[in-house]
N, C-alpha and C positions, 0 to 999 in steps of 0.2 A: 620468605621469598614468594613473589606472584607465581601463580598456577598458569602455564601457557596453556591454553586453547584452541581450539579452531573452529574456524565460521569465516562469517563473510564479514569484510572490511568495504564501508562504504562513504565516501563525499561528495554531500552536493555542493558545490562551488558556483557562489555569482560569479558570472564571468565580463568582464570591462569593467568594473566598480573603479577599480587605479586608474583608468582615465577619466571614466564617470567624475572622480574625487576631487581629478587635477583641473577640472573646466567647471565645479560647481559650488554654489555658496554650501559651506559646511555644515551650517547647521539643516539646511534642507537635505541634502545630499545624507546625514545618518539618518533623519526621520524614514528618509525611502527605504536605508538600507536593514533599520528596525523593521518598521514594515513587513518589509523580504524575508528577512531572517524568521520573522516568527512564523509566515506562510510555512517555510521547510522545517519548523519546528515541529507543525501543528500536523506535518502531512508526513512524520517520521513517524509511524504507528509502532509499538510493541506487535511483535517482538524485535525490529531491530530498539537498540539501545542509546540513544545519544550520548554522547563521550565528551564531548564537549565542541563550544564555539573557536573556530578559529578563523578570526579579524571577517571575511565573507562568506565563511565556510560552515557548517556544521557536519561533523564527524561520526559516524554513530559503527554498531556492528552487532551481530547476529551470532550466536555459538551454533553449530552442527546440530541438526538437529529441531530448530527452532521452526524450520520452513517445510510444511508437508508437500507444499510445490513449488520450484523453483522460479515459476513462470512468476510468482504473486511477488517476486524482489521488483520486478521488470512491469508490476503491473504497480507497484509501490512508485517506482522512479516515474511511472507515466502519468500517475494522478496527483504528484506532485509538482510537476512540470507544470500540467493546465492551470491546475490550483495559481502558480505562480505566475504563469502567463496574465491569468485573470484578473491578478491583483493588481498588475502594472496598468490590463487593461481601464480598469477600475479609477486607477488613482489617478491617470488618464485623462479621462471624461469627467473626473468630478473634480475637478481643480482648474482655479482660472488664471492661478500664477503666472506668470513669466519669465521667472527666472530660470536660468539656466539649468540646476537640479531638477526643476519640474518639465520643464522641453526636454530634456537629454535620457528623460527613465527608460523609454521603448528602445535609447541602447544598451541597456541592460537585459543580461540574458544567463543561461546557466548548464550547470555542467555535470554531468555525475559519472564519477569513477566507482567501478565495485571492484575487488580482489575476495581469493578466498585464499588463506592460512594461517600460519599462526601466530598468535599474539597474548603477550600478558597485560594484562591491567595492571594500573601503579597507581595506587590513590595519593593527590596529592592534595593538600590542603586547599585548593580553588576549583580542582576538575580532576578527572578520571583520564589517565592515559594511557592511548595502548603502546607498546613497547616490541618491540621485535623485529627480524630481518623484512617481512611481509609490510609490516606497516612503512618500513623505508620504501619498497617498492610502489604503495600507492600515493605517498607523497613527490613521490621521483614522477610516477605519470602525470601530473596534474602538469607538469609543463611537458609539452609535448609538440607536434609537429600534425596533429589532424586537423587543424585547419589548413595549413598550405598543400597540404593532401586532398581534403575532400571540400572543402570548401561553407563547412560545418559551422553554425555560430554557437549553437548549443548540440548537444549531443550525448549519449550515454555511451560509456567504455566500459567495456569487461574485459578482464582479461583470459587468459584461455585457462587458468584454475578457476576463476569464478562460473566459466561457463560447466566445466566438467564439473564442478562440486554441485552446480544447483540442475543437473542434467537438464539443461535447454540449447539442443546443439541444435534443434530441429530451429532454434530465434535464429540462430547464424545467418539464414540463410538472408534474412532482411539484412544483414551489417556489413560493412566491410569490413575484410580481415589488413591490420597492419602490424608491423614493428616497430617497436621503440626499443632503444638502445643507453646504456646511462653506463658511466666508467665503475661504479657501485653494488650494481644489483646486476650488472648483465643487459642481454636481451629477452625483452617480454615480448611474447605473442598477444594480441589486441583483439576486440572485434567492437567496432563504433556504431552504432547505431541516432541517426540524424532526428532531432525531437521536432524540428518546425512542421512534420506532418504530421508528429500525435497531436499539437496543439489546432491544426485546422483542420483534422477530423475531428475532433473534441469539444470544439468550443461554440458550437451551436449545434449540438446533438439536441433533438426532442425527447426530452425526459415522458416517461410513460411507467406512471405506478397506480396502486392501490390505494387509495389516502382513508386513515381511518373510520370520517364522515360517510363514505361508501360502501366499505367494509362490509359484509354477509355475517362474517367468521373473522376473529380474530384468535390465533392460537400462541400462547406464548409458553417461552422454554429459557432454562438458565443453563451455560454451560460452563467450567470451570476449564476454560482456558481463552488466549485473547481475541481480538472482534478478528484479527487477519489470521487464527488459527481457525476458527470456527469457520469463517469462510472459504478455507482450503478443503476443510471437510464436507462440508455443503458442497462444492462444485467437483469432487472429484465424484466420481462417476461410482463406487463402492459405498463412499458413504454416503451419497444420495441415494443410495438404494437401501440404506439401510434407515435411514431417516422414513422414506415411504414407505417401509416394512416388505420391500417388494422384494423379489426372487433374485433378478437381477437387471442392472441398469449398465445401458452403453451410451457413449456419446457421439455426435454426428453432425459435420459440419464445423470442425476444430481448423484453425487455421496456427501451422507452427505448434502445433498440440497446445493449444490456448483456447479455452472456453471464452466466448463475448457474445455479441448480437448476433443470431441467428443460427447458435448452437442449440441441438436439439437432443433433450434427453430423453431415453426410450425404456422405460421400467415395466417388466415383466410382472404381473398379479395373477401367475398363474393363467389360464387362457386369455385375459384381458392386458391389453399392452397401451401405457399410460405415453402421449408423446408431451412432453414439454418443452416449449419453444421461444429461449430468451429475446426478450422483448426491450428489455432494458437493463445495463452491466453498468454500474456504479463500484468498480470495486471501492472499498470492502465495504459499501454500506448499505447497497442495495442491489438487489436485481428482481426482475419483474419475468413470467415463465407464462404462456399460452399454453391451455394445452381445449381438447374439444372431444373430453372424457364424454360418454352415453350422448355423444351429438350434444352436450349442451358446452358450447364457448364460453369462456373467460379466463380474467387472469390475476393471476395470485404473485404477491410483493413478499419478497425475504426480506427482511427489514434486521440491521444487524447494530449492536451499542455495545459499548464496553458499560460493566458495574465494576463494585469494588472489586467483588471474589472472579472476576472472569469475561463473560459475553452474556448478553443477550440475544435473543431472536426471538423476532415477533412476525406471524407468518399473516397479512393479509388479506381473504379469499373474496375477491369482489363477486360484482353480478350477473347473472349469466348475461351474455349477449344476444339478445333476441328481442323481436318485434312483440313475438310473440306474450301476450301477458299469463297466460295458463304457464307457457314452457317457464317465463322466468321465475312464479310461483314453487313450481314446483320442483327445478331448481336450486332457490334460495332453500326449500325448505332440505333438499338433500345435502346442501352443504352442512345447515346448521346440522344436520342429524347425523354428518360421518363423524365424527371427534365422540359420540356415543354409540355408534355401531365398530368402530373402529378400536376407539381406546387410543392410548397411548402407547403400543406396544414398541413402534418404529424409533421418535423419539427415546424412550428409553433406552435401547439398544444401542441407537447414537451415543448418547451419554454413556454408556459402559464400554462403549468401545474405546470416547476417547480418555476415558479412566484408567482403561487398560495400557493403551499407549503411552500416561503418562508416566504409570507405574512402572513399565517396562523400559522405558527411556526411548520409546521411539520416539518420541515428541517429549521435548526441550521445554518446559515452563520457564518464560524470561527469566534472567537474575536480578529482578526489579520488581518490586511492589507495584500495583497504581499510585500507593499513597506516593513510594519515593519519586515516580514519575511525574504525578502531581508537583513535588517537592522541586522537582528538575528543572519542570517548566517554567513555575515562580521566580525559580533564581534566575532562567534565563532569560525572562521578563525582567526580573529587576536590573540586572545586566546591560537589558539592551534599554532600557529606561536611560541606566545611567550614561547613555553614550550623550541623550540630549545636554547634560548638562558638562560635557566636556572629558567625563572620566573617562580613565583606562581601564577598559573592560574587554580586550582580547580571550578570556574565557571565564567558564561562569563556574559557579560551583555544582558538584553533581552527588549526587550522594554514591556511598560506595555498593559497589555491586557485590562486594564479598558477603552483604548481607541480604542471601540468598530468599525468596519467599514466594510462594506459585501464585498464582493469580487467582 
């Protein structure tokens, strides 16, 4: 018998693909919707789970535990969205077709439902299914009534366990609260949140990092959990302090208790107070931090990859800022020399911390290999390969979660 669990249950759904479908040559019309499909493939990161494809949809979830901040589900659905937005932009501008599939893609658009409770897995010989009262309830929302209410084309829903389980009551205040009602599950309290302004705040952000070839210092570190745990640890304000071996760190200038651009972190060394000032928010793969430590300016790039056994990070440390050629000499030369006056203490620390948490169960090691993940994504490439040539491929094969392995 399947082991019930609890976590977050989550679906991004294209939304107009059925009219999309019904007004367009078919075989253009699945190239686009491959396409799509593998964008929310690619932008599901561990530790949520993919479960499987369903016909526009992909399915995935999360156990208890897996998320050190609830805010990173909501920062997951946001860099997914653009991702997505860009692809359409993309395929857009670089095609000169005519046809009705290629005109009609910029009505396509998408939709994410999160819930949190509980659900079993049931392995079945093609895909991974979750099972339970909760999962009725996030398939019941997906037909809903928020568009004739708010006027929404895409949008992200939580519902009021999703919000309480991943504590981000303080996101509420961006959404609107509604009710949906179903003769099955009852009524669910709601809170919707409108995506067409992440994607035009988003899509012409000025990227600003550290790129290798500039580089002063470059410090790297392996961690034994995934690229979106490591960066939970990285931006919470404890183990950023613990990372810089410093006393203590607070953070300033949070909007919704959410770290982004122009969050400043303030780390105590003792009489010397370190300010770093995000410059650039990539979750989870980058972010970039000013700070203008002994008056000398620059700025240093988190740079973050999954490996086999877990994450990496590679830290950065460009050149100081100045006209000055003495100041940036000497400078450069202090950068290269902290990582030998320094040591590795802080690093360290990080790493047994998050050792500790994984040994204690406060943090959730996916129920998924990379290799099975690897294995997942394959077949849902081959999957969605197979739609070109006409096959039935409503869902892919997934490997089983019950064969548990940490990262």
């Amino acid at each position: 018998m399947a082991q019930v669990q609890k976590g977050i249950i989550m679906i991004a759904d294209i939304s107009g693909y059925t009219t999309y479908l019904s007004e367009s040559e078919l075989e253009h019309a699945n190239s686009v919707l491959q396409t799509l499909l593998e964008v929310l493939i690619e932008n599901t990161h561990l530790p949520m789970i993919i479960s499987r494809l369903q016909g526009d949809a992909v399915v995935s979830y999360a156990t208890d535990g897996s998320f050190l901040l609830g805010a990173s589900v909501l920062e997951m659905v946001e860099t997914c969205y653009i991702a997505y937005r860009r692809a359409i932009e993309l395929m857009v501008v670089n095609t000169s077709c005519t046809c009705n599939a290629c005109k009609n893609m910029p009505k396509l658009d998408l939709k994410f439902f999160i819930h949190h409770g509980e659900f079993a897995l049931q392995q079945l010989p093609a895909y991974t299914e979750l099972v339970g009262f909760d999962v009725n309830v996030i398939h019941r929302l997906v037909k809903n009534h928020v568009k004739e209410r708010t006027s929404y084309q895409a949008y992200a829903m939580f519902t009021r366990a999703a919000i309480q389980a991943l504590s981000i009551s303080e996101l509420t205040q961006e959404m609107v609260q509604l009710q949906e009602s179903y003769e099955d599950v009852g009524t669910i309290d709601i809170f919707v949140m409108d995506m067409h302004p992440v994607w035009e705040s988003g899509r012409n952000l000025t990227r600003l990092t550290v790129e290798e070839e500039e580089a002063v210092t470059i410090l790297e570190y392996d961690f034994p959990v995934t690229m979106v745990q490591l960066w939970d640890y990285l931006v919470k304000p404890d183990g950023r302090a613990i990372f810089l071996n410093s006393q203590s760190a607070v953070v300033e200038n949070v909007s919704g208790g959410r770290a982004g651009n122009g969050t400043v972190y303030v780390c105590a060394h003792g009489s010397m107070v370190i300010r770093q000032t995000i410059v650039d928010w990539q979750p989870f793969e980058t972010h970039t931090v000013y700070d203008n430590t002994f008056g000398m300016p620059g700025y240093s790039t988190f740079q973050l990859s999954e490996t086999e056994n877990g994450s990496h990070l590679k830290v950065l440390i460009g050149p100081i800022q100045s006209k000055n050629p003495l100041k940036r000499w000497v400078g450069a030369l202090m950068i290269k020399l902290m990582p030998k006056l320094f040591g590795n203490t802080g690093p360290q620390k990080f790493r047994q911390r998050i050792e500790e948490d994984l040994a204690s169960g406060v943090l959730q090691a996916p129920q998924i290999s990379k290799g099975d993940r690897e294995a997942l994504v394959h077949s849902m490439r081959a999957a969605l390969a197979g739609m070109q040539s006409g096959e039935n491929h409503s869902s892919s094969t997934i490997p089983s979660a019950s064969n548990t392995s940490k990262p």
